[in-house]
N, C-alpha and C positions, 0 to 999 in steps of 0.2 A: 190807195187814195182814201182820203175822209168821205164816206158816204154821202155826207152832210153835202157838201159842194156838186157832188155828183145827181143828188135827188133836185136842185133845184129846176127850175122850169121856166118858161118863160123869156123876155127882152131884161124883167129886173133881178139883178144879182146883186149882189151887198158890196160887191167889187165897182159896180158902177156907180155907188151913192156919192151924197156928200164925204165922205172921209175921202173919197180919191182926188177930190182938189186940197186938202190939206196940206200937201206937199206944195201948193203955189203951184202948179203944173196944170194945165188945161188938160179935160178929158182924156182928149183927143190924146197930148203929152202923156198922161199917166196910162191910159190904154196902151203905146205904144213902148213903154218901157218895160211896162210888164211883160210884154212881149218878147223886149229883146233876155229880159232873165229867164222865160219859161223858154226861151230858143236854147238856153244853154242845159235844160233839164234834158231836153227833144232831142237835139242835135246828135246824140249816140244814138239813136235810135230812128234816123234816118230821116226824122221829121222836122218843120219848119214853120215859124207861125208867123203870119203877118195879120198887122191892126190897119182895116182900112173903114172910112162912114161907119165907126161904131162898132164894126162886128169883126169877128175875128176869123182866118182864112188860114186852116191847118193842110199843108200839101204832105204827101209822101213823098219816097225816091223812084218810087212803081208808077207814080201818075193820079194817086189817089187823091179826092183833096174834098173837105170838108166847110164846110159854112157856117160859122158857130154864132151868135147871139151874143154871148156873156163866158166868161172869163172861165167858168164852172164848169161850161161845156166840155173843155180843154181834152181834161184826162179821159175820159169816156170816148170820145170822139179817137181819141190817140191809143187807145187798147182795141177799135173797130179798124182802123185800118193797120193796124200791123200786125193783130191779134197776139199783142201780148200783154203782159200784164202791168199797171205803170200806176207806180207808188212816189210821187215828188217827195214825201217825207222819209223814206227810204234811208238808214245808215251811209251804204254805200252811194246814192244821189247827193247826200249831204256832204257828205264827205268831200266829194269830188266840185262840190260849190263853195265848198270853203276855198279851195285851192284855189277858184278862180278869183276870186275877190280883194 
């Protein structure tokens, strides 16, 4: 994963700005779509993300489950509880999202 996204902190992420009503989509809408694309990065790897009041709610298949803030949170939180290592930009992740699309 890009460092960058990883090191952020806090409630503001660049994911939650103005650019994400751009699309004509409420918050709330663009939070939960991203969702359902970062569910397709998760999904092989046993994980599940839901967008609820803003924050986002990463579960495992074990029971494990996370409370994230911002968008950034994502991959960090998803290499804690599975303990492995997770690269969204990835060849082989890429690959396998183009297929889907």
């Amino acid at each position: 994963m890009c460092g960058l996204c990883g090191a952020f902190g806090g409630s503001d992420h660049w994911t939650g700005g103005s650019a994400a009503t751009a699309t004509g989509l409420t918050p709330a809408a663009e939070r939960q779509a991203r969702a359902r694309i970062a569910n397709q990065i998760l999904k092989p790897y046993g994980l599940t993300l839901d967008e609820w009041a803003g924050r986002f709610t990463l579960r495992a298949r074990n029971g494990k489950t996370a409370i994230l803030d911002h968008f950034g949170a994502i991959w960090p939180e998803a290499e804690k509880l599975t303990g492995r290592t997770f690269d969204p930009l990835d060849p082989v992740t890429l690959d396998r999202m183009e297929g889907i699309s």
